[in-house]
PDB file of N, CA, C and O in Angstrom, chain B, residues numbered from 101:
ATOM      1  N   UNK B 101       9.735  53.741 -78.906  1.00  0.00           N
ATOM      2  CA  UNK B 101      11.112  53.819 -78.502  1.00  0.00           C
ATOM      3  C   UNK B 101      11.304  53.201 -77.114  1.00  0.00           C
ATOM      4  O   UNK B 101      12.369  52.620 -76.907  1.00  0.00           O
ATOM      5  N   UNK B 102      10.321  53.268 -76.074  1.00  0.00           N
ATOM      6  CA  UNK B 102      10.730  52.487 -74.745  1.00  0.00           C
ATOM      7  C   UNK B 102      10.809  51.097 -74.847  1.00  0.00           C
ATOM      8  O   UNK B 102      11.715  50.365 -74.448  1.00  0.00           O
ATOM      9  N   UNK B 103       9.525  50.733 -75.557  1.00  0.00           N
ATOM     10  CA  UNK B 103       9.538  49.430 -75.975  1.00  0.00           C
ATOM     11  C   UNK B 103      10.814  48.712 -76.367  1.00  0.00           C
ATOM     12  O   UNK B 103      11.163  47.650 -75.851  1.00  0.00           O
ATOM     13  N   UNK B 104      11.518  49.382 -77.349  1.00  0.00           N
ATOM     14  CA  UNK B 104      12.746  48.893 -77.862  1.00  0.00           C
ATOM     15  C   UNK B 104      13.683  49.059 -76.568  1.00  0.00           C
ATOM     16  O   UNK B 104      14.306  48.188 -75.962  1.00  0.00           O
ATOM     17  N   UNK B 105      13.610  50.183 -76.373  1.00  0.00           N
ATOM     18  CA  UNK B 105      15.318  50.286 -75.096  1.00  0.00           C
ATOM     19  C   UNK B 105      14.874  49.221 -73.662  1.00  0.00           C
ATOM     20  O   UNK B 105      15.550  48.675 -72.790  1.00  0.00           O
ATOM     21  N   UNK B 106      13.668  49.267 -73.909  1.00  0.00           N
ATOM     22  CA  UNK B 106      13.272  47.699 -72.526  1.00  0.00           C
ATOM     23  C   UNK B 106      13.848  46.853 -73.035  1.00  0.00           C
ATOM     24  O   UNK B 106      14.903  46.462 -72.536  1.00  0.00           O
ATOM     25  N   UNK B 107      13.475  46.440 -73.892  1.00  0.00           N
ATOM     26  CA  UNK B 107      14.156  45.022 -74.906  1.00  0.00           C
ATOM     27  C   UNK B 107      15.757  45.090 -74.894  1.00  0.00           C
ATOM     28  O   UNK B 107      16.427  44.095 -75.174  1.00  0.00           O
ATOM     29  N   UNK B 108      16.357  46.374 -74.541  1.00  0.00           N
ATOM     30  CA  UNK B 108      17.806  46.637 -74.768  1.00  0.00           C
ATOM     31  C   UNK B 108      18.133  46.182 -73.153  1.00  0.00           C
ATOM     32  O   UNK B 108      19.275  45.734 -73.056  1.00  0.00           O
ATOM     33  N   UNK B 109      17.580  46.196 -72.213  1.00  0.00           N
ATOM     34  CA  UNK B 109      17.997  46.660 -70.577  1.00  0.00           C
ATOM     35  C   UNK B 109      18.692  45.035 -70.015  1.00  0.00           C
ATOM     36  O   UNK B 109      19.191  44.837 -68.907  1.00  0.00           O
ATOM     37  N   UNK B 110      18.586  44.312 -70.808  1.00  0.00           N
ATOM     38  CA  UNK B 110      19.044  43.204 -70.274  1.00  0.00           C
ATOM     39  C   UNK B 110      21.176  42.994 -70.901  1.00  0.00           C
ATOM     40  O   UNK B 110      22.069  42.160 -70.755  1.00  0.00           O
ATOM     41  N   UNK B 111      21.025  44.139 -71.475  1.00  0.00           N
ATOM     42  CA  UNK B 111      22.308  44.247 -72.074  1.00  0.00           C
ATOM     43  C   UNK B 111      23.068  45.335 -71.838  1.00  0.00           C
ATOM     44  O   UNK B 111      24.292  45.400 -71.721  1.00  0.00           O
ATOM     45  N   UNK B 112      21.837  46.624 -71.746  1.00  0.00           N
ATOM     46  CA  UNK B 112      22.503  48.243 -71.495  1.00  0.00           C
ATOM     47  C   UNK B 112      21.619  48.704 -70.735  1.00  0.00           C
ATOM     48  O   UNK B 112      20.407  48.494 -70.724  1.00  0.00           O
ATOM     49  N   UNK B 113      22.490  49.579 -69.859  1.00  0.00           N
ATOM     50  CA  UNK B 113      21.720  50.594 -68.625  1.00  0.00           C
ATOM     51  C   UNK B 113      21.388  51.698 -69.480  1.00  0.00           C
ATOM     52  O   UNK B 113      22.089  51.983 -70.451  1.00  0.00           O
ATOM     53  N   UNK B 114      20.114  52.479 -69.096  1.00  0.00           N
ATOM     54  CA  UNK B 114      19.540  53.394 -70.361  1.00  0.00           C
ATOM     55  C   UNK B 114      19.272  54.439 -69.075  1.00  0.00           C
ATOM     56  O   UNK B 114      18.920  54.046 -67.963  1.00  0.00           O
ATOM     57  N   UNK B 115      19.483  55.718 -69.399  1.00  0.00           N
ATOM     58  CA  UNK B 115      19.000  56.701 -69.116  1.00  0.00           C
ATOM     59  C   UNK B 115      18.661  57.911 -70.010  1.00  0.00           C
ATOM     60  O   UNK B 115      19.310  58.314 -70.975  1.00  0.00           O
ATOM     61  N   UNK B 116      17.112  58.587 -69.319  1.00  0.00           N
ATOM     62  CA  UNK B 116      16.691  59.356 -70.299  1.00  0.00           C
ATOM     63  C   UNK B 116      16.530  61.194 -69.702  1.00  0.00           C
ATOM     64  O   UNK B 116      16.501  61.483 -68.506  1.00  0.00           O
ATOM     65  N   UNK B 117      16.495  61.613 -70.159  1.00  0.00           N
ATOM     66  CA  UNK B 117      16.067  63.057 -69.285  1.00  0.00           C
ATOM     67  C   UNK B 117      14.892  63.541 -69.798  1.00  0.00           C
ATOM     68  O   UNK B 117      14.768  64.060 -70.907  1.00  0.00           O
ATOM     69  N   UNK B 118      14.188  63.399 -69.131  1.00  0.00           N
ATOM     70  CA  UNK B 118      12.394  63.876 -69.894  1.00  0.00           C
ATOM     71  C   UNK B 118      12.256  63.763 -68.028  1.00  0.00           C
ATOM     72  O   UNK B 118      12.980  63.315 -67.139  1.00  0.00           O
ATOM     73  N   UNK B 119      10.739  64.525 -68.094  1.00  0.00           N
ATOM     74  CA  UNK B 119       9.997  65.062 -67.532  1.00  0.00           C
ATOM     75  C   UNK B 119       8.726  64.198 -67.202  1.00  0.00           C
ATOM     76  O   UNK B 119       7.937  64.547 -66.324  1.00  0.00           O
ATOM     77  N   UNK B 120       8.562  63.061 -67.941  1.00  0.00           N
ATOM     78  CA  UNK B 120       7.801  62.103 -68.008  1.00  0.00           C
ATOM     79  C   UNK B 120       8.448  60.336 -66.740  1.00  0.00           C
ATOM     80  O   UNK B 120       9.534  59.755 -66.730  1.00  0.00           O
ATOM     81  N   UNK B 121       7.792  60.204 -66.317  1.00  0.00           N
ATOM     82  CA  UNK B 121       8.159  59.082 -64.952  1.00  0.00           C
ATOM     83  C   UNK B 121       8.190  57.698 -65.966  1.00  0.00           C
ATOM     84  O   UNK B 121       7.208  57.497 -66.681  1.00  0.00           O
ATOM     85  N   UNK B 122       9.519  56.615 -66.006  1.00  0.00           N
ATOM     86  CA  UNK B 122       9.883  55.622 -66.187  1.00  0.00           C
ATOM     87  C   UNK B 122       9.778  54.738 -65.742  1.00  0.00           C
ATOM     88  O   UNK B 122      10.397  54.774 -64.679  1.00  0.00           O
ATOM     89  N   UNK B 123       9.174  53.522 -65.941  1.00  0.00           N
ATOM     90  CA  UNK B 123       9.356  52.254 -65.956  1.00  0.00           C
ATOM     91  C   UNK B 123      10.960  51.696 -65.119  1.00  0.00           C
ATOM     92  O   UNK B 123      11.881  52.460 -65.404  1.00  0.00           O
ATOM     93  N   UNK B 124      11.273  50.820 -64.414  1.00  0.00           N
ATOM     94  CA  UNK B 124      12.398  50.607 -63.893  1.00  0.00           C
ATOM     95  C   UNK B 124      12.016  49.098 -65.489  1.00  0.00           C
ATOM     96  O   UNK B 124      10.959  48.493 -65.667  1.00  0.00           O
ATOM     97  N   UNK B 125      13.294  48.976 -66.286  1.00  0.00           N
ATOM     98  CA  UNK B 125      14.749  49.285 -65.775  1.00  0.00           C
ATOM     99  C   UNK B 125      15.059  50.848 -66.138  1.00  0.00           C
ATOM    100  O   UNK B 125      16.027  51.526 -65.794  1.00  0.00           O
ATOM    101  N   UNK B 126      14.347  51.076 -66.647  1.00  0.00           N
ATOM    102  CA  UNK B 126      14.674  52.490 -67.677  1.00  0.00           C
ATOM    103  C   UNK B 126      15.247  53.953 -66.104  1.00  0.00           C
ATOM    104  O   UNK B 126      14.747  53.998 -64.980  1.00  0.00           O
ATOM    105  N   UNK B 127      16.036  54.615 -66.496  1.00  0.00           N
ATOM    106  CA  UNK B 127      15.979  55.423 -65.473  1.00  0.00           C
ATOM    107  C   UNK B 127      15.436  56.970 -65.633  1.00  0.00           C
ATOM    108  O   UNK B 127      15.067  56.760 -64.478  1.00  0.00           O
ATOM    109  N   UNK B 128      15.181  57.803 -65.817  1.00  0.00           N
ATOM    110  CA  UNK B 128      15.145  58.939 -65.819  1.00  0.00           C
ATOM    111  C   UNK B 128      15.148  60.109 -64.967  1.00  0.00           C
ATOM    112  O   UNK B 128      14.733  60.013 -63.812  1.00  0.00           O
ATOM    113  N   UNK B 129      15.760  61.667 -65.626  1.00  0.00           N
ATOM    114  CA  UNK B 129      16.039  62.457 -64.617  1.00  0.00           C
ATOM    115  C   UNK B 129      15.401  64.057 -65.453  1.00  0.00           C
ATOM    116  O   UNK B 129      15.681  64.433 -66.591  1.00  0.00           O
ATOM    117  N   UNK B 130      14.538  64.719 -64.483  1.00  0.00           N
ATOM    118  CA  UNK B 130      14.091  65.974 -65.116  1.00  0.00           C
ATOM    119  C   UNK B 130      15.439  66.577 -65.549  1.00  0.00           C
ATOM    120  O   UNK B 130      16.587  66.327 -65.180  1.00  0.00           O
ATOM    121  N   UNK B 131      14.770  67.760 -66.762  1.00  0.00           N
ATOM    122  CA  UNK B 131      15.838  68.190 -67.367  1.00  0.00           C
ATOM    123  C   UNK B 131      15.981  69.380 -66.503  1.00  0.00           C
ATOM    124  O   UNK B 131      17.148  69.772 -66.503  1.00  0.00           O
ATOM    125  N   UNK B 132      15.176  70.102 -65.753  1.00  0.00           N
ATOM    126  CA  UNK B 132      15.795  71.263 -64.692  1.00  0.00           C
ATOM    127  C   UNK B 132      16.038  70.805 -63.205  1.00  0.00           C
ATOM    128  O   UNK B 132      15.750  71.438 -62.190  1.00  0.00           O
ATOM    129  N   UNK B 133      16.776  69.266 -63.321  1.00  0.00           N
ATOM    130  CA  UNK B 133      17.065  68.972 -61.693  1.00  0.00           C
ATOM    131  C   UNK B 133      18.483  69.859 -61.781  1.00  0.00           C
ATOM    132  O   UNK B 133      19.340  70.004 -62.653  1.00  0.00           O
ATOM    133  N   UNK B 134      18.279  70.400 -60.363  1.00  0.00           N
ATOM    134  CA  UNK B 134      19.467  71.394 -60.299  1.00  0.00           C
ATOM    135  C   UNK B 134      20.961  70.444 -60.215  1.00  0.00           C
ATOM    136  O   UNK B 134      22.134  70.799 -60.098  1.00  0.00           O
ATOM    137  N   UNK B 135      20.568  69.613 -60.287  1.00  0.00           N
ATOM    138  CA  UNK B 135      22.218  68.761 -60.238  1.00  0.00           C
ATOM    139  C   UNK B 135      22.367  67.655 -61.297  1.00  0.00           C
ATOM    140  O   UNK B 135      22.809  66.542 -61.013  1.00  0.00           O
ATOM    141  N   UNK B 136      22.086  67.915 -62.181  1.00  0.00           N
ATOM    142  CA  UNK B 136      21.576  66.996 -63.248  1.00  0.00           C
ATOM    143  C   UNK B 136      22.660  66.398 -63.793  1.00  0.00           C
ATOM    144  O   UNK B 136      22.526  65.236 -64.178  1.00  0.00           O
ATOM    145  N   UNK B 137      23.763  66.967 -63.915  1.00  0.00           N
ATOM    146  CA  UNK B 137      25.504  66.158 -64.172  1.00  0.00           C
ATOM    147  C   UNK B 137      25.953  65.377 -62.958  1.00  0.00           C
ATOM    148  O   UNK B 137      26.727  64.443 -63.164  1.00  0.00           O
ATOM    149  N   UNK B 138      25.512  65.674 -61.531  1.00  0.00           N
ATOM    150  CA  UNK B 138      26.075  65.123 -60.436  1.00  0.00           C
ATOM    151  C   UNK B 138      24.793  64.037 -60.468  1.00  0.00           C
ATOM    152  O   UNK B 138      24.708  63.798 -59.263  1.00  0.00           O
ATOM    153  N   UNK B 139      24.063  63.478 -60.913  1.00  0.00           N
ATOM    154  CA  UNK B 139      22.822  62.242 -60.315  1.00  0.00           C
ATOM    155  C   UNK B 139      23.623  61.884 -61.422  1.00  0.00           C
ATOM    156  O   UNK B 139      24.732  61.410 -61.176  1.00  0.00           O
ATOM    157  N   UNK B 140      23.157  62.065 -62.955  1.00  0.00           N
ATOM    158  CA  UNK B 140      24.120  61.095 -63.797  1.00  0.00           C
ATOM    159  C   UNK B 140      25.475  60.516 -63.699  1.00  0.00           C
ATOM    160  O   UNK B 140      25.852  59.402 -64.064  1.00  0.00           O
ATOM    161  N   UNK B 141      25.973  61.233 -63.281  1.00  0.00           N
ATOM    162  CA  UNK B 141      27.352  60.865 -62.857  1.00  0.00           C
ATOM    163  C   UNK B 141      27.297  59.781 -61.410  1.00  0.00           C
ATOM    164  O   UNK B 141      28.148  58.892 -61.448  1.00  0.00           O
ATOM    165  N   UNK B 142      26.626  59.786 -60.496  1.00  0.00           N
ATOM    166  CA  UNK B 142      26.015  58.882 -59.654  1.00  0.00           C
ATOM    167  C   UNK B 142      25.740  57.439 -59.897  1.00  0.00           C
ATOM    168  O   UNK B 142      26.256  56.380 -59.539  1.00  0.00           O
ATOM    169  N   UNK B 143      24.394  57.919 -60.891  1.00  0.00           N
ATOM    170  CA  UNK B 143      23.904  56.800 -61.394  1.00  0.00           C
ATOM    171  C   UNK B 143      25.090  55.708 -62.165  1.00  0.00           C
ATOM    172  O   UNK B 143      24.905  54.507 -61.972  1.00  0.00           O
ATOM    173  N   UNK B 144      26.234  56.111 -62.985  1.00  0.00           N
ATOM    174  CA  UNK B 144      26.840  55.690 -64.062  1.00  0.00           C
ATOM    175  C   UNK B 144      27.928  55.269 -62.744  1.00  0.00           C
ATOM    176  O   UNK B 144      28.603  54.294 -63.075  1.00  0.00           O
ATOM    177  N   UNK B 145      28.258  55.769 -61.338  1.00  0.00           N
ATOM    178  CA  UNK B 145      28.952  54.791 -60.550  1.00  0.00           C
ATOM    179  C   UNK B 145      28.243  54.153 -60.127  1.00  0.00           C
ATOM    180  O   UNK B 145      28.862  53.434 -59.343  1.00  0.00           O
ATOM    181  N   UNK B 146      27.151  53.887 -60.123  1.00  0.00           N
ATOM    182  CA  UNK B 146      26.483  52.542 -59.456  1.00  0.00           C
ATOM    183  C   UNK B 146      26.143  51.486 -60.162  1.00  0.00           C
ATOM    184  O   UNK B 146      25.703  50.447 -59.669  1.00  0.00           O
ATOM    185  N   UNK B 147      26.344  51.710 -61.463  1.00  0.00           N
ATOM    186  CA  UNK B 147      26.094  50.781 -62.782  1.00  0.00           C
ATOM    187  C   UNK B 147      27.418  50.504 -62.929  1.00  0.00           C
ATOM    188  O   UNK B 147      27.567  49.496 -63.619  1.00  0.00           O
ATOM    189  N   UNK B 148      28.484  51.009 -62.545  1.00  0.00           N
ATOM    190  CA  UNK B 148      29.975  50.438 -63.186  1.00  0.00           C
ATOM    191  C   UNK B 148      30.724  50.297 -61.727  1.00  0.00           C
ATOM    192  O   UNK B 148      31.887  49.898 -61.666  1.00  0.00           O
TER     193      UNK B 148
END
C-alpha cells in the first residue's frame, strides 16, 4: 500500500495515522497525539 500511495504523491497529498514513521512525501501522525484534529487540520492549510 505505500508503494502505491508514493506512486500517488505526485498528484495527492496523503496522510496516514499509524504509529509507524513515513517516508516524506507520505505524512503521518500518531493516533494518541493529543491534538490530532488540530496538526491535520494544519497540515491540510499548508497543502491548500
Amino acid at each position: 500500500m505505500i508503494k502505491f500511495c508514493n506512486k500517488l504523491t505526485d498528484v495527492l497529498k496523503i496522510v496516514f495515522i499509524t504509529e509507524q514513521p513515513l517516508d516524506a512525501p507520505l505524512k503521518g501522525f500518531p493516533q494518541n497525539q493529543p491534538n490530532l484534529l488540530s496538526a491535520i487540520q494544519s497540515w491540510i492549510n499548508e497543502i491548500g
